[in-house]
C-alpha positions as CSV (number, residue, x, y, z in Angstrom):
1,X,91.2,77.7,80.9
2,X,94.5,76.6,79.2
3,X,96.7,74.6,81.2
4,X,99.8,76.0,79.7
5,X,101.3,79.5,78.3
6,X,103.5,80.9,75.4
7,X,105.1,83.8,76.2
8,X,107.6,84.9,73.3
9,X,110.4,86.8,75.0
10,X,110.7,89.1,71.9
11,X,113.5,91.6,72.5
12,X,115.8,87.6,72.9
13,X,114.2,86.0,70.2
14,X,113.2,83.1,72.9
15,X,110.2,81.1,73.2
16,X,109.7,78.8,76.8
17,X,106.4,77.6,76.6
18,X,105.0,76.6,80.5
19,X,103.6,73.7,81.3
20,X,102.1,73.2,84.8
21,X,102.7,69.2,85.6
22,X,101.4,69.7,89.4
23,X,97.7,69.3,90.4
24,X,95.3,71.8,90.1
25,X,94.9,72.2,93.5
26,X,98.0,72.6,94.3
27,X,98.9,75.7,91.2
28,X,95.3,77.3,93.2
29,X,97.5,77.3,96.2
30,X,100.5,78.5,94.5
31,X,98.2,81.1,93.0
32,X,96.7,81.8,96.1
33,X,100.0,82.6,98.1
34,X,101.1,85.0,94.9
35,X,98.3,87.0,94.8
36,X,98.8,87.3,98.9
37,X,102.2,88.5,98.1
38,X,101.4,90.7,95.3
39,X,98.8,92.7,97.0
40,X,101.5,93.0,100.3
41,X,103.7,94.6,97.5
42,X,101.6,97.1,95.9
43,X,100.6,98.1,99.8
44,X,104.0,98.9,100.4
45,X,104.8,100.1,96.8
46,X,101.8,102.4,97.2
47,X,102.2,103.6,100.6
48,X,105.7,104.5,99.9
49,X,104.8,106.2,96.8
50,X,101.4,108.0,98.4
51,X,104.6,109.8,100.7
52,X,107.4,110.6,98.1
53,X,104.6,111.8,95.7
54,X,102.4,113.7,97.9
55,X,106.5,115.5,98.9
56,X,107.0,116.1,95.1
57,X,103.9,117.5,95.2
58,X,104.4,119.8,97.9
59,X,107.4,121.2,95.9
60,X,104.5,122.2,92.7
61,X,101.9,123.4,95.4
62,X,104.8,125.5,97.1
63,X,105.8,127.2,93.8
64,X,102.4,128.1,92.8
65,X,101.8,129.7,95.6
66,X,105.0,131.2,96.1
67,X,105.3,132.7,92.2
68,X,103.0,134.1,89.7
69,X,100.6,132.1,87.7
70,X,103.3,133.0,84.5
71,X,106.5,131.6,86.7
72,X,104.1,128.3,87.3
73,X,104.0,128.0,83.5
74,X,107.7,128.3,83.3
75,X,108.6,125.9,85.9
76,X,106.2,123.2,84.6
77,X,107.4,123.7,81.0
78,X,111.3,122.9,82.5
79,X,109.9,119.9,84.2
80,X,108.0,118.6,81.1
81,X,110.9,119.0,78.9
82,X,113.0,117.2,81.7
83,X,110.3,114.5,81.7
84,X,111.7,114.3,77.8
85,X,115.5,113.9,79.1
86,X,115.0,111.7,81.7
87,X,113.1,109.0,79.9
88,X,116.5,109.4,77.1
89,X,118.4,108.7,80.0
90,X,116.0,106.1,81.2
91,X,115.0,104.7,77.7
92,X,113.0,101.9,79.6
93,X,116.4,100.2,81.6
94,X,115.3,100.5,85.3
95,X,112.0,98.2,84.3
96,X,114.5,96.1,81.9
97,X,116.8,95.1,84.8
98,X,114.2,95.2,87.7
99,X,112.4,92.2,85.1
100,X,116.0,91.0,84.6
101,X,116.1,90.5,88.2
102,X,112.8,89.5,88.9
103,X,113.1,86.2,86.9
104,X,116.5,85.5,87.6
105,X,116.6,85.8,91.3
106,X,120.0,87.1,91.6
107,X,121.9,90.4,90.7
108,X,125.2,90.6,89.3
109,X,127.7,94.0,89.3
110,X,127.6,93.4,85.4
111,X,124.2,94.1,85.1
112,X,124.1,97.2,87.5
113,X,127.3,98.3,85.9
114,X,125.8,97.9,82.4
115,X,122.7,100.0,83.1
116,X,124.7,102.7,85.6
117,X,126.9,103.2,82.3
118,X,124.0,103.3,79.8
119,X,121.6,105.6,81.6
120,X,124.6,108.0,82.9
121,X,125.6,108.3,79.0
122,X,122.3,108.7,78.0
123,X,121.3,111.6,80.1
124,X,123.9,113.3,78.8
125,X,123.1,112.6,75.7
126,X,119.6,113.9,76.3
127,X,120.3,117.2,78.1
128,X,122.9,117.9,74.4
129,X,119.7,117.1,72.6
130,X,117.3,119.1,74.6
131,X,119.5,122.4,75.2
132,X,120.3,122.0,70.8
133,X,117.1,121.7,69.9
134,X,115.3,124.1,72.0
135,X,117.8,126.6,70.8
136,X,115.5,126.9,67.3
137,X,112.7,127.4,69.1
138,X,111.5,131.2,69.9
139,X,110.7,132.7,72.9
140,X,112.6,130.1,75.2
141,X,113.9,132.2,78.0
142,X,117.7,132.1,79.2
143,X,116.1,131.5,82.7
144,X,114.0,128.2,81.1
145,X,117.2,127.3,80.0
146,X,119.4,127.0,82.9
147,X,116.5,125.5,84.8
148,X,116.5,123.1,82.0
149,X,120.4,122.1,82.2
150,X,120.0,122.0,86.2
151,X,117.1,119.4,85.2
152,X,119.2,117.9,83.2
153,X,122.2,117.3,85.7
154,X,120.0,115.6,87.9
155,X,119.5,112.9,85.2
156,X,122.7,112.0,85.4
157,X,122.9,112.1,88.9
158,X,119.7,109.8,88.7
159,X,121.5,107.2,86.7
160,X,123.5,105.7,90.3
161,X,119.8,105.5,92.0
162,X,119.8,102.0,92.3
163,X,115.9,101.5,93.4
164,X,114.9,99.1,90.4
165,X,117.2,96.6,91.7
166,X,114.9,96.4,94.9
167,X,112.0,95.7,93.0
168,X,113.3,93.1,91.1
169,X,114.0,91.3,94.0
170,X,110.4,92.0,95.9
171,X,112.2,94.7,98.4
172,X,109.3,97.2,97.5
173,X,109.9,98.9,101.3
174,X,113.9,99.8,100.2
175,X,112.7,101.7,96.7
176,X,109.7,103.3,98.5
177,X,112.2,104.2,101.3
178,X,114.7,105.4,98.8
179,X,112.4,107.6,97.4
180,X,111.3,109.1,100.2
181,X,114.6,110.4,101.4
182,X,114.9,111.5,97.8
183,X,111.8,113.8,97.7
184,X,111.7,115.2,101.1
185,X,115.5,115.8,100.9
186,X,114.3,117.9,97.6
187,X,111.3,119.4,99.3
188,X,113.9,120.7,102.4
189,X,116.1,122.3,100.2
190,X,113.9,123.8,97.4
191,X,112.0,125.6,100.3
192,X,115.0,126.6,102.0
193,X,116.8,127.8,98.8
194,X,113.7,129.6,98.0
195,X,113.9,131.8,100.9
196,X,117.7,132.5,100.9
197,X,116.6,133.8,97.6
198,X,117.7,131.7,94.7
199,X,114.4,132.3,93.3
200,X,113.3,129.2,91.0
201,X,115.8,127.9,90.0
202,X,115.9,126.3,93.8
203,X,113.6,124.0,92.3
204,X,116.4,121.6,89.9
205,X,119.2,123.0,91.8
206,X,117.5,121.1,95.1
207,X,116.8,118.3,93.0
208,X,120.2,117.6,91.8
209,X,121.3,118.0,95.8
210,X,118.4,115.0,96.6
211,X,119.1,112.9,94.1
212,X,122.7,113.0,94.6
213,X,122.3,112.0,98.8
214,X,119.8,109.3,97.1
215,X,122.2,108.2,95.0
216,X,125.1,107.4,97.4
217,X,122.9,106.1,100.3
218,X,121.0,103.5,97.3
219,X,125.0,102.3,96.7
220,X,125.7,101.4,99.7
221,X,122.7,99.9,100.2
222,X,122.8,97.8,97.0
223,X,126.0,96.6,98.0
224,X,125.1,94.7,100.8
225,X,122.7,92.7,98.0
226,X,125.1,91.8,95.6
227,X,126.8,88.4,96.1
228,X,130.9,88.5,96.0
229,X,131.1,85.6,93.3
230,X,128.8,87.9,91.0
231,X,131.2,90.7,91.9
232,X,133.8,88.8,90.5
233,X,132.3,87.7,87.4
234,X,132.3,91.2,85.9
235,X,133.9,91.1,82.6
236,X,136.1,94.0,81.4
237,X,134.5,95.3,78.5
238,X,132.1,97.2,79.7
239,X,130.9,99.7,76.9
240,X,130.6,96.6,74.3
241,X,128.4,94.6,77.2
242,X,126.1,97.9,77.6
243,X,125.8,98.3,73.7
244,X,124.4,94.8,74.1
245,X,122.5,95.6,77.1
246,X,120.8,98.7,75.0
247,X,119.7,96.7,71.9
248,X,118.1,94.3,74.3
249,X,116.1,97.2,75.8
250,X,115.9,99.2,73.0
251,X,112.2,97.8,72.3
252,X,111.1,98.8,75.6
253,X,112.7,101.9,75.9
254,X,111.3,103.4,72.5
255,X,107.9,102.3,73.9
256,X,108.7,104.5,77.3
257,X,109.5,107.3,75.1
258,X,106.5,107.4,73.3
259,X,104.8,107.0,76.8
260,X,106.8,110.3,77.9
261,X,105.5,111.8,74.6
262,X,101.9,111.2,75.7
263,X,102.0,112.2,79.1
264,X,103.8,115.4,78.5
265,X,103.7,116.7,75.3
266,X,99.6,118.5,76.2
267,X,102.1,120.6,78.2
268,X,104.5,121.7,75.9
269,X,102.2,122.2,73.2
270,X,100.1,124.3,75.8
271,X,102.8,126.5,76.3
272,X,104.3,126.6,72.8
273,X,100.9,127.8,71.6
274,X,98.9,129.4,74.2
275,X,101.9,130.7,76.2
276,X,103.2,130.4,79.6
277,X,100.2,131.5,81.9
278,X,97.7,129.3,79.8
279,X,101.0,126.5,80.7
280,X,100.0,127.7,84.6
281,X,95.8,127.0,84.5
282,X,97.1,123.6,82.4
283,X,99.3,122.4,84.9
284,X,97.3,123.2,87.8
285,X,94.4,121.2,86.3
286,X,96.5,118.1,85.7
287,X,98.9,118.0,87.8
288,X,96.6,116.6,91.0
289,X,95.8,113.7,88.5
290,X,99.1,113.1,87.1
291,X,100.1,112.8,90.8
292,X,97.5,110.1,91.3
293,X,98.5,108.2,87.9
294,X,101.9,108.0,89.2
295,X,100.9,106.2,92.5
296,X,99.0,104.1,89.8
297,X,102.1,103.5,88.1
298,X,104.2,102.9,92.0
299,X,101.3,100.1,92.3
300,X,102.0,98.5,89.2
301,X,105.5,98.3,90.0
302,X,104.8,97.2,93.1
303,X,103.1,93.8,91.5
304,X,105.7,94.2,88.6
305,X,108.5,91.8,89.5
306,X,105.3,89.0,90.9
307,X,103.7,89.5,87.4
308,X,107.0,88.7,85.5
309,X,107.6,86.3,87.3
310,X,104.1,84.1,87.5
311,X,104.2,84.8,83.7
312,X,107.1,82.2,83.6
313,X,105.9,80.0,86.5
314,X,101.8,78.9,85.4
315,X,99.0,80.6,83.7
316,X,96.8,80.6,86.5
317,X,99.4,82.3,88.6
318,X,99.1,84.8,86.5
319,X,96.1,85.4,85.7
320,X,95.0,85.6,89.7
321,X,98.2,87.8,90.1
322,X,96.4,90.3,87.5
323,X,92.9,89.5,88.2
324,X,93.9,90.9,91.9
325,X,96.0,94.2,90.9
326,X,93.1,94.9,88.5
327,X,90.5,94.3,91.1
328,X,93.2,96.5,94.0
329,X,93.6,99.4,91.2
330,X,89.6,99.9,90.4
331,X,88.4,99.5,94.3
332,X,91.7,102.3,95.0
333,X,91.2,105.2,91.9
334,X,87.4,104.8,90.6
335,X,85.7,106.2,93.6
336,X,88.4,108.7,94.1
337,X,88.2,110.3,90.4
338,X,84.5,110.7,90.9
339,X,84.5,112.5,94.2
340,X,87.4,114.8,93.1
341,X,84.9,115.4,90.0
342,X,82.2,116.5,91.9
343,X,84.6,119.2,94.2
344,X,86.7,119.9,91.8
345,X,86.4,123.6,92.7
346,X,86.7,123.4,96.2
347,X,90.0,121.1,96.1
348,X,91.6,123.6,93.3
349,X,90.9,126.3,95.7
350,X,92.3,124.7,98.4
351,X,95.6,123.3,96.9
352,X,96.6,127.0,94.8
353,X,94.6,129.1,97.3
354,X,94.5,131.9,93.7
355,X,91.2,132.1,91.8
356,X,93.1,132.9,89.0
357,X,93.4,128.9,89.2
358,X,89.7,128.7,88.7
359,X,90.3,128.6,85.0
360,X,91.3,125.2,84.8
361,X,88.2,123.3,86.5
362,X,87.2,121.7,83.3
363,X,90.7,120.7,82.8
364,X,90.8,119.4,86.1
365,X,87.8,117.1,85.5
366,X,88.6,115.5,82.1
367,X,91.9,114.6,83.7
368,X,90.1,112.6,86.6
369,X,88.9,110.5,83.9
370,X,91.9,110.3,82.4
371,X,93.5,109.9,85.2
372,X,91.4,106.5,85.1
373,X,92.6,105.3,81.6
374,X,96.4,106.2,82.2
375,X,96.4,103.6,85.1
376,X,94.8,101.2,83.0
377,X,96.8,101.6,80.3
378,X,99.6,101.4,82.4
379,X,98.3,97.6,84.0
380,X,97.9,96.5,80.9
381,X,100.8,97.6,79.1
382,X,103.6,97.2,81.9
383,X,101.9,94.9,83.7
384,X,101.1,92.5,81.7
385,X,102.9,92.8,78.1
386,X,106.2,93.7,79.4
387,X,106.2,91.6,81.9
388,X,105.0,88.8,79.6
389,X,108.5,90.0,77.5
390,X,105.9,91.5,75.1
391,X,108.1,94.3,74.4
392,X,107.9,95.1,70.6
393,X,103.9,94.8,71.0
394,X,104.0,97.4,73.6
395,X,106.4,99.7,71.4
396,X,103.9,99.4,68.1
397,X,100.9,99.8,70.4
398,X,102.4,103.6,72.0
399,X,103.4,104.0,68.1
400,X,100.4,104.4,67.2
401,X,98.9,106.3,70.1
402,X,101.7,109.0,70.1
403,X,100.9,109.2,66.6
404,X,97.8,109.8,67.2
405,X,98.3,112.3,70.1
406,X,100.6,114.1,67.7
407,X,97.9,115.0,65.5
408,X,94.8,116.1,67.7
409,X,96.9,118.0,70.4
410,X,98.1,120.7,68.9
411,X,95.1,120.7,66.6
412,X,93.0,120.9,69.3
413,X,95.1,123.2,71.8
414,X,94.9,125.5,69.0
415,X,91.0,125.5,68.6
416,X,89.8,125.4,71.7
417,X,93.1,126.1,74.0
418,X,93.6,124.4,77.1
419,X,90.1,122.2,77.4
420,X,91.1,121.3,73.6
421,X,94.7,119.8,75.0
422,X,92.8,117.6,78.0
423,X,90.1,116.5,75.3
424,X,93.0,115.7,73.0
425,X,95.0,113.5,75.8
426,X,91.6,111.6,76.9
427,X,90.7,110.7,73.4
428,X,94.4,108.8,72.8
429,X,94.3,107.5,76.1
430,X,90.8,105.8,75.5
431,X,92.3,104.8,72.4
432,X,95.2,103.3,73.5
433,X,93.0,101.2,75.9
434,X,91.1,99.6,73.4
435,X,94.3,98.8,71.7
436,X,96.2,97.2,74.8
437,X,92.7,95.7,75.7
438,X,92.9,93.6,72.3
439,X,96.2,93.1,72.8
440,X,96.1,91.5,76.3
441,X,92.7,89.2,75.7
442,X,95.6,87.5,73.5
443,X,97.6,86.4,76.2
444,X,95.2,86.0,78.9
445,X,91.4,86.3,80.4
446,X,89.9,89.6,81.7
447,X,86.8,90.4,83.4
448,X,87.1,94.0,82.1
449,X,83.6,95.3,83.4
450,X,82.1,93.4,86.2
451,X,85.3,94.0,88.3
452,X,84.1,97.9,87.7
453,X,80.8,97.6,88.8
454,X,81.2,97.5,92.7
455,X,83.7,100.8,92.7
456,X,81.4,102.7,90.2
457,X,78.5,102.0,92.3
458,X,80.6,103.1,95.9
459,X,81.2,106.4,94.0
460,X,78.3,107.3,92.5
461,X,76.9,107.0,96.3
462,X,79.4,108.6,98.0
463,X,79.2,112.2,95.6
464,X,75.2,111.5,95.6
465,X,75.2,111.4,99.6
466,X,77.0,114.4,99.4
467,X,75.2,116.4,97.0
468,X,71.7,115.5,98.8
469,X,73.5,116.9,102.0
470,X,75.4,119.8,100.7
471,X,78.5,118.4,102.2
472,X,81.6,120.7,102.3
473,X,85.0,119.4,101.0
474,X,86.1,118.1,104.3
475,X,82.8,116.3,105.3
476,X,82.8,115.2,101.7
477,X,85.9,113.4,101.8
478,X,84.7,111.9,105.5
479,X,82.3,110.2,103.3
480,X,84.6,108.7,100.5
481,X,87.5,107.6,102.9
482,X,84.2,105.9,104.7
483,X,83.0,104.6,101.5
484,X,86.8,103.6,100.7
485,X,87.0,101.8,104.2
486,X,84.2,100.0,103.4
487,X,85.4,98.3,100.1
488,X,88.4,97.7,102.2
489,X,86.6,95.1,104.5
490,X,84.1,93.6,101.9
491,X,87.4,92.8,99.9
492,X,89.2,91.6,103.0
493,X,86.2,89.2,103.7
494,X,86.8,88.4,99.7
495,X,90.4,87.5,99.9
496,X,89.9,85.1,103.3
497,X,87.4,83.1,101.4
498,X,88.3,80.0,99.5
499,X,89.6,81.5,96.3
500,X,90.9,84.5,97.6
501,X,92.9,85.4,94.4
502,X,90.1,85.4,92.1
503,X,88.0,88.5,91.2
């Protein structure tokens, strides 16, 4: 193991090279503390983000229920079109300044100022871009448009939701808080608006109204963080420091795009070709394991601000910061996609209570697996490139995945319709781990299979023990969260041993 690192912080044009002058024992201990830290992080990043998802879920689950299978379609078109706008608006600056923050300790007004500005100018800049271009498309709806601009508002609104700020500075329970109040505020009032008859468009027009309450009370909380000396070194210009601010993040925010592209453009295509009720089955095949990829992406964000920051401090900090999310993220989502494999009938049934819905079983398997690959791919790209400054590697790396997604999905959503779009999406996100896998090894060792082998092992059991006893849904998932709480104390017994960070 090398004693020292060279990260090159690309988007800067800096190189610091680490050296680690203490003893080893000593950078084990450091290590040792981190990884306790980092896994106290992703606890609270994922418990928070297990309650504002499973809300924001609650909204989709309400809607398809409440509307036809054709409405769905509609609705989850809007929202993957928004899922365009908001990363414009976005374009990567909430993880730029949470790393910002992460490795400098402190926050400055310029900085929030500078990102406020950019993201609020960028959102409208991406709802212009959205409502033009959609306008050459045929058979767009005037209803999918205002939904669309509604969507679009709340972008904008989005831009003063100063939740990144707490994870740069390791206040995970703030953001998850945040978050909270920001979903079940939306959940409250799309249900409510749905039933005083504002039909669907309650949906954005409720979301707007959240984010907006999220907004202000995130202010006022931020405010309390920010130092008075930092206050005052705000300089005036502040459109020429967030054009500077932009180019710095530019790297990283093309690479987010291209994400967005990846993760949403099955939909679109889906409904583009296939139509809106074929956009219905799609979505309620994938959207249980999008929901599950997102509190994969919550825990990498979680462990975000630790990784960027051990990536400056020692090697070996590092790595056992990584080693440990890796080892957290398997144990947490490997059994899970495997037992929602098996009852993938009973759980569709449960959560659209339609057969109609019945359709989109296969979907809803290939995306379990997926679901699996979009969390790694996430660790390894976010958690370990970007926060290594790695930014133009992760850009060329989603280059060439998009580019590849743009090729087989529509290809493939046109052969073989919606089981064609999910085969399409699982191919360039096995593809894109191989890539970030070769990538990674550059900068630092991984175990890549042996750390698998435990949480393989507890699911292929747990969906065995229920097939040999004809287990219904609710005994079945008895036996995972059994199996679960099981992994839970062997790895506690793991982490109080001597080398608690290593995997």
């Amino acid at each position: 193991m090398h004693s020292s690192i060279a990260i090159k912080n690309e988007p800067n044009g800096n190189t610091t090279v680490l050296s680690d002058p203490v003893s080893p024992a000593f950078t084990l201990k450091r290590a040792t503390v981190a990884g306790v830290t980092v896994t106290r992080s992703t606890a609270v990043a994922m418990g928070g983000g297990l309650v504002s998802q499973g809300l924001k879920f609650l909204i989709i689950l309400y809607v398809a229920r409440h509307f036809s299978v054709s409405e769905f379609g509609l609705l989850s078109f809007a929202i993957a079109v928004n899922a365009y706008m908001f990363v414009i608006s976005n374009f990567g600056l909430n993880v730029f300044g949470s790393r910002a923050v992460a490795q400098s300790g402190t926050v400055s007004w310029a900085l929030l100022a500078e990102i406020c500005c950019l993201e609020a100018m960028l959102a409208v800049f991406g709802l212009g871009l959205a409502m033009t271009g959609l306008r050459f498309v045929p058979g767009i709806s005037p209803l999918e448009f205002r939904l669309i601009a509604l969507f679009g508002l709340s972008n904008i609104i989005q831009a003063g939701l100063f939740d990144w700020v707490f994870q740069g500075l390791h206040r995970q329970e703030v953001s998850a808080a945040l978050n909270i109040l920001w979903q079940g505020t939306w959940l409250i009032l799309t249900v409510a608006g749905i039933k005083l008859g504002f039909g669907i468009t309650a949906v954005p027009a409720g979301l707007c109204a959240a984010a907006l309450l999220a907004a202000t009370v995130g202010y006022l909380w931020v405010r309390t963080t920010v130092s008075q000396s930092s206050r005052l070194s705000t300089q005036v210009h502040l459109l020429h420091r967030s054009w500077r601010r932009l180019r710095s993040a530019a790297p990283l925010g093309w690479g987010t795009l291209l994400m967005t592209l990846i993760v949403w453009g099955d939909t679109v295509a889906v409904r583009l070709i296939k139509g809106q009720q074929a956009a219905g089955w799609y979505a309620a095949g994938n959207r249980a394991a999008l929901a599950l990829a997102m509190l994969g992406t919550l825990f990498v964000q979680g462990a975000f601000s630790h990784l960027s920051q051990t990536s400056r401090e020692s090697q070996l900090a590092f790595e056992h910061c990584f080693a440990r999310t890796y080892a957290d993220l398997a144990m947490l989502f490997v059994p899970t996609a495997l037992w929602a494999m098996y009852y993938a009938r009973e759980i569709i049934l449960l959560l659209f209570h339609r057969v109609e819905y019945l359709a989109a079983i296969l979907v809803f398997r290939m995306f379990q697996v997926t679901m699996l690959f979009f969390v790694a791919n996430t660790l390894l790209g976010t958690g370990v490139l970007v926060a290594c400054g790695q930014d133009r590697t992760f850009r060329m790396v989603l280059t060439g995945t998009a580019a590849a997604f743009l090729l087989l999905c529509p290809l493939l959503t046109w052969r073989w319709g919606i089981e064609g779009t999910a085969a399409a999406v699982l191919g360039t996100q096995i593809g894109s781990w191989l890539w970030l896998r070769r990538e990674v090894g550059k900068l630092t060792p991984v175990r890549w299979f042996s750390v698998l082998r435990w949480p393989l092992a507890i699911g292929v059991v747990s969906i065995t023990a229920c097939r040999g006893l004809h287990l219904s849904l609710g005994a079945g998932f008895g036996v995972l969260a059994l199996a679960q709480f099981s992994q839970l104390l062997a790895r506690h017994r793991i982490l109080q041993g001597a080398q608690p960070c290593q995997v």
